[in-house]
Backbone as a printed PyTorch tensor [residue, N CA C, xyz], in Angstrom:
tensor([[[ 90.0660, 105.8250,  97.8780],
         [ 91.0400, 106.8140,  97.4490],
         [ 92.1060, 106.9780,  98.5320]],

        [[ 93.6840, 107.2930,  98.1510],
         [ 94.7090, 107.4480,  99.2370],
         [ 95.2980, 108.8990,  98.7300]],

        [[ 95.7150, 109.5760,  99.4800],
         [ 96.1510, 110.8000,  99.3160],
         [ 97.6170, 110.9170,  99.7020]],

        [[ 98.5650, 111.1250,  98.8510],
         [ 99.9740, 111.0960,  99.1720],
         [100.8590, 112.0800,  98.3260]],

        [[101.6180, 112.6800,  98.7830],
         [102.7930, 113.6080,  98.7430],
         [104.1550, 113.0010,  97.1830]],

        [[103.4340, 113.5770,  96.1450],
         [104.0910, 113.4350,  94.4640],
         [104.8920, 114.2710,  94.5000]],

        [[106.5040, 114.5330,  94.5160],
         [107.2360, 115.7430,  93.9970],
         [106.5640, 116.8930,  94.4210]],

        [[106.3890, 116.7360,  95.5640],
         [105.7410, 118.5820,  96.6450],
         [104.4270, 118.5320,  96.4950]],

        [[103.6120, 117.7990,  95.7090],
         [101.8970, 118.1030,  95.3890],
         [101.3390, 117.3290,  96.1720]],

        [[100.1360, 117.3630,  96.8720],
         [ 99.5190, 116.3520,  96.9950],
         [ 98.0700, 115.7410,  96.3120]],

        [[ 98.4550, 114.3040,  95.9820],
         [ 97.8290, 114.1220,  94.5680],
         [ 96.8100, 112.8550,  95.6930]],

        [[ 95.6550, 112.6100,  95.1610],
         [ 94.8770, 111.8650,  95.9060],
         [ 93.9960, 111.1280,  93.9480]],

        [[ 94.5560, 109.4240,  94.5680],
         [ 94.1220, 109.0090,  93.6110],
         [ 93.7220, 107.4220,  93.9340]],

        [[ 93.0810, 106.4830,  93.5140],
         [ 92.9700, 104.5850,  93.1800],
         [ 94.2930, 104.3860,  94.5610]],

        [[ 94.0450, 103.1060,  95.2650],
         [ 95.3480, 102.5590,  95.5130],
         [ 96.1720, 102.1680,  94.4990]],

        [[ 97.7520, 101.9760,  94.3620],
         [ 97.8880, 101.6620,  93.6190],
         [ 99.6830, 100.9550,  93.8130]],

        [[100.6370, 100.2220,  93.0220],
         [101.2960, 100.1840,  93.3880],
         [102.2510, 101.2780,  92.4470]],

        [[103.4310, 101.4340,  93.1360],
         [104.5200, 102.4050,  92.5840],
         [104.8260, 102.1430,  90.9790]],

        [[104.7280, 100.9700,  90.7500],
         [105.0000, 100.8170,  89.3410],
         [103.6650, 101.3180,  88.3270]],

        [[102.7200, 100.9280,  88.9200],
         [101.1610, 101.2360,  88.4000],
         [101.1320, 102.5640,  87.9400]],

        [[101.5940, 103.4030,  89.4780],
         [101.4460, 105.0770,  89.5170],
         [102.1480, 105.5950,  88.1110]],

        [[103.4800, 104.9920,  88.3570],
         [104.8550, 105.8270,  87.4580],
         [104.0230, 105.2920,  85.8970]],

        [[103.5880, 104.2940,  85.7270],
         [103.0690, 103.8930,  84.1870],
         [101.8080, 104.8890,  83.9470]],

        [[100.9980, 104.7490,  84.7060],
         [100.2410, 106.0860,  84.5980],
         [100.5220, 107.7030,  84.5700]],

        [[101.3970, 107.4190,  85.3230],
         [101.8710, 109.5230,  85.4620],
         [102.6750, 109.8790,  84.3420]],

        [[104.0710, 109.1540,  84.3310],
         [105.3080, 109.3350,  83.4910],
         [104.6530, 108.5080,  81.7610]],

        [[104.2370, 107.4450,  81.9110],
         [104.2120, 106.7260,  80.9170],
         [104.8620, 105.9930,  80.5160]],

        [[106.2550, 106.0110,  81.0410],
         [107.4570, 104.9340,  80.6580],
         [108.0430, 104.7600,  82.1070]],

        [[108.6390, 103.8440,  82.6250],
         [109.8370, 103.4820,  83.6040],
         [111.1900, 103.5150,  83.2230]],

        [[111.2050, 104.0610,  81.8000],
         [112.9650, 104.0880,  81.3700],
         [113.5000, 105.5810,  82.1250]],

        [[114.6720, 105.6710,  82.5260],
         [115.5310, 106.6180,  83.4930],
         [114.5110, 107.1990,  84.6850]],

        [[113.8090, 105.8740,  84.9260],
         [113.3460, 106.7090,  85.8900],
         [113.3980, 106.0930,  87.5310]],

        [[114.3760, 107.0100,  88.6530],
         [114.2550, 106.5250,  90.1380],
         [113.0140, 107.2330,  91.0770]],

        [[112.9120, 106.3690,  91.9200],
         [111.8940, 106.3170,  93.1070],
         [112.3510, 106.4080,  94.5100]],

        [[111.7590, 107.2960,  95.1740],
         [111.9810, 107.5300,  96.7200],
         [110.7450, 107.8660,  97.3170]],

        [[110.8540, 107.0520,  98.4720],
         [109.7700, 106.8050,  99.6090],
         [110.2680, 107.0750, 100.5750]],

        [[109.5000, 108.3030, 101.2470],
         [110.1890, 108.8160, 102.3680],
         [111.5380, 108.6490, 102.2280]],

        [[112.3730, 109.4880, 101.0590],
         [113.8320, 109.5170, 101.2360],
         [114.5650, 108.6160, 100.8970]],

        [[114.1200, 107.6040, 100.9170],
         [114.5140, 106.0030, 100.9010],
         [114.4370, 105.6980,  99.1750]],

        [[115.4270, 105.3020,  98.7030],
         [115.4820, 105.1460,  97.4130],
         [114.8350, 103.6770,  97.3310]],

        [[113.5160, 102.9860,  96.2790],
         [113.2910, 102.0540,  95.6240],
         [113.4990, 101.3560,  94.4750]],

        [[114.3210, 100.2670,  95.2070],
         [114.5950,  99.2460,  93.8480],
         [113.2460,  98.5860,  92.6760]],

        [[113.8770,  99.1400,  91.5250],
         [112.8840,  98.7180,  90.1400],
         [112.0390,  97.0480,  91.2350]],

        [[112.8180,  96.3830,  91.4000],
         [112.2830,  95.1450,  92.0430],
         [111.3120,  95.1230,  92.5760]],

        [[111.2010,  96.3810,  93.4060],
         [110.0780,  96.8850,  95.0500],
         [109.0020,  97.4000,  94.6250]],

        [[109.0180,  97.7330,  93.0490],
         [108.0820,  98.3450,  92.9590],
         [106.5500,  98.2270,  92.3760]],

        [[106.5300,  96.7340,  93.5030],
         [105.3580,  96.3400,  93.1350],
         [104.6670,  96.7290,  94.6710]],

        [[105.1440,  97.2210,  95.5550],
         [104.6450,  97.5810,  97.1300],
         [103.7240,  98.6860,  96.6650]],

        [[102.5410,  98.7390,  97.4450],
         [101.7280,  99.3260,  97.0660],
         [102.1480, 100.9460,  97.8110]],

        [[101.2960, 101.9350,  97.5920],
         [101.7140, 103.7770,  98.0140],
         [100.5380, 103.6800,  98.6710]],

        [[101.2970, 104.2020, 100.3880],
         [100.4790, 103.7460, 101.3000],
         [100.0160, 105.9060, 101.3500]],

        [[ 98.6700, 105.9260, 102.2150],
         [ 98.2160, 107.2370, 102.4940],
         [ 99.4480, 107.8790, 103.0780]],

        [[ 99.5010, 109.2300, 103.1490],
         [100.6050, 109.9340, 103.2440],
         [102.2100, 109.6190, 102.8770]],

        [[102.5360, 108.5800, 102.1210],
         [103.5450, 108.3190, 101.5970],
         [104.1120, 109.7210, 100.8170]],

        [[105.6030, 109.9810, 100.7810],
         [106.0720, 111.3490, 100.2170],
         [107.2200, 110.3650,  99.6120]],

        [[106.5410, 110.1800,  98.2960],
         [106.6630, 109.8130,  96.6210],
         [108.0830, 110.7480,  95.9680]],

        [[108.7590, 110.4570,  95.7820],
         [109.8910, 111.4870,  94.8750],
         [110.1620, 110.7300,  93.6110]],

        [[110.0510, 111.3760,  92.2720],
         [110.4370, 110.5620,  91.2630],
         [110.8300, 111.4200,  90.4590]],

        [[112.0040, 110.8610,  89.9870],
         [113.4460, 111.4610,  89.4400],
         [113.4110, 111.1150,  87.9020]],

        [[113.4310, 112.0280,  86.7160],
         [113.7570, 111.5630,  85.3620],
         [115.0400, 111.5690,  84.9170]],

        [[115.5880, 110.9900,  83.8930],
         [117.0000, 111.2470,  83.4270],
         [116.6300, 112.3130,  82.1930]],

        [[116.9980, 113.0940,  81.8780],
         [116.8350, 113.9700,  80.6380],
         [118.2370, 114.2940,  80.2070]],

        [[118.8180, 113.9500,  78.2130],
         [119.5940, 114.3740,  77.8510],
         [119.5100, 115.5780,  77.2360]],

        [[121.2750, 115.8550,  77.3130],
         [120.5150, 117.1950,  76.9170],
         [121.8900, 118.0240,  77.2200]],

        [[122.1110, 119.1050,  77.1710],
         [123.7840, 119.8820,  77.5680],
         [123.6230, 120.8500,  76.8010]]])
């Protein structure tokens, strides 16, 4: 198990990689960005695995006005 920093929570779960996580949490990858430690991740990167204490940020697009 690795324990790391989700949008302010800390969620302790499987290793896993970033794309793995977001298909599990969100359910889709459509409008959706990634930041690692601040650092924005390219759709490309996101096969690097979420290392222990990693601080995870993930951003949805929602329409809407």
């Amino acid at each position: 198990m690795i324990t790391f920093n989700f949008n302010g929570e800390m969620v302790e779960t499987q290793p896993q990689s970033i794309e793995q996580f977001i298909n599990e949490r969100i359910g889709s990858d459509e409008g959706v960005a990634v930041a690692v430690g601040g650092a924005v991740v390219p759709r490309s990167q996101w096969d690097r695995d979420i290392q222990p204490g990693d601080v995870v940020d993930v951003l949805t697009a929602v329409q809407g006005g």
